[in-house]
C-alpha positions in Angstrom: 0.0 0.0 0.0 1.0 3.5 -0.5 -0.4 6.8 1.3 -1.5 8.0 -2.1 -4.3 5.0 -1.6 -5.7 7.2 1.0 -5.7 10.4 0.3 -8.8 12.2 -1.3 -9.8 15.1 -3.7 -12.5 16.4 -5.2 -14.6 19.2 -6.6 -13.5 22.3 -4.3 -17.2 23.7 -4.9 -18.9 20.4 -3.3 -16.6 19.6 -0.9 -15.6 21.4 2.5 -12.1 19.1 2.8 -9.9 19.6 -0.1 -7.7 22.8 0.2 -8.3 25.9 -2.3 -5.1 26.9 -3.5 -5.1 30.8 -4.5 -2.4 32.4 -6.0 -2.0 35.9 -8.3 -2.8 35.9 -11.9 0.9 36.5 -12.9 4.0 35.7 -11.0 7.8 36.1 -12.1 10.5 33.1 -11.8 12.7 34.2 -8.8 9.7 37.2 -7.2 8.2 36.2 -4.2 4.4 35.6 -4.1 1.5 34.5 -1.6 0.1 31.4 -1.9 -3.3 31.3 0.0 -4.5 27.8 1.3 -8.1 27.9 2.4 -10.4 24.6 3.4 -13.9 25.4 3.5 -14.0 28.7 1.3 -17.2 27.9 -0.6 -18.8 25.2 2.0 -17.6 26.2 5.8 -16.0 23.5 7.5 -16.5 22.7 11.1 -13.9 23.9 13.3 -14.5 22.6 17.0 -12.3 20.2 19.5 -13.9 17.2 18.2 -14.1 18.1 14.1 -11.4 20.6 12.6 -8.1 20.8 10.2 -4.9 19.8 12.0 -2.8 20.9 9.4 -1.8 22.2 5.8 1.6 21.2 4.0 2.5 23.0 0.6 4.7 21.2 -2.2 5.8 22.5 -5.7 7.1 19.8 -8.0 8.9 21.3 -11.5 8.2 20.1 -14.6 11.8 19.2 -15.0 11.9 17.6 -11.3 11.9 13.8 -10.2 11.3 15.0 -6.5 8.3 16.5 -4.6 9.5 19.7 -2.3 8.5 21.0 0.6 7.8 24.2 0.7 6.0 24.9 4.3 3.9 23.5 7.2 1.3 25.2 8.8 -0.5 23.4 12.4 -3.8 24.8 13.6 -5.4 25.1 17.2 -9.1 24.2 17.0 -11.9 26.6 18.0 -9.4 29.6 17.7 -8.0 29.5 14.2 -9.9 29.1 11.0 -8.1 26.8 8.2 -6.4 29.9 6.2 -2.5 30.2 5.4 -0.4 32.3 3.7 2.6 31.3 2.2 5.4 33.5 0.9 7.4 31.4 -1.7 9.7 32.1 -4.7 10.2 29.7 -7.4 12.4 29.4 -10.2 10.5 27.6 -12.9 7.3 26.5 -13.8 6.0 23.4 -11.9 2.9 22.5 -9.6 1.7 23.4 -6.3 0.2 20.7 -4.6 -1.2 21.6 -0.9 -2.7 19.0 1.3 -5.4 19.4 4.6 -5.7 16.8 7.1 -9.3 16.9 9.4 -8.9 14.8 12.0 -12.0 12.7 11.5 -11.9 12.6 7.6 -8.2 12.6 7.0 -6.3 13.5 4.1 -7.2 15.9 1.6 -5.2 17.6 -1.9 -5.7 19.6 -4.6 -2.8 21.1 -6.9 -2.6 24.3 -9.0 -0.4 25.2 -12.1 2.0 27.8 -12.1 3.6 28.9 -15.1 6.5 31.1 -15.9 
């Protein structure tokens, strides 16, 4: 088995678990950027001691790359943070940015968004 097995995505506008990747319309190889990560933009999701997001992690993976990167990590308290981050990145070539949510009671989410030079 592989973790891939388990994690799920799906239509951002039907589903309050996958994470919305938001970036600006144009971006320059090497300039710094904000890359929003929101989970529950269109469909709230709960956020309470026993339901919420744990966690985001962003990636990019290149076009020309064999290996996934890390970019950030981002841990949430329940009840006192909603499931928004911000994340300043700069990247040298056009790739993908894959971010994934984890809710504690439905696990692991992704989604992935296109950025090109």
């Amino acid at each position: 088995m592989a973790i891939g097995e388990y994690v799920k995505s799906a239509d951002w506008k039907s589903e309050k678990h996958v994470p919305v990747i938001e970036i600006p319309d144009s971006v320059k190889p090497g300039e710094a950027f904000n890359v929003q990560i929101t989970v529950g933009k269109e469909i709230s999701h709960p956020n309470t001691i026993e339901h919420h997001i744990k966690w985001f992690d962003l990636y990019v993976m290149y076009d020309d790359g064999q290996f996934l990167i890390h970019l950030g990590h981002i841990e949430f308290t329940p009840v006192n943070t909603q499931p928004t981050a911000v994340f300043n990145v700069k990247l040298e070539k056009s790739g993908s940015l894959i971010a994934t949510s984890y809710c504690n009671i439905h696990g692991l989410w992704e989604s992935s968004k296109r950025v090109e030079f």
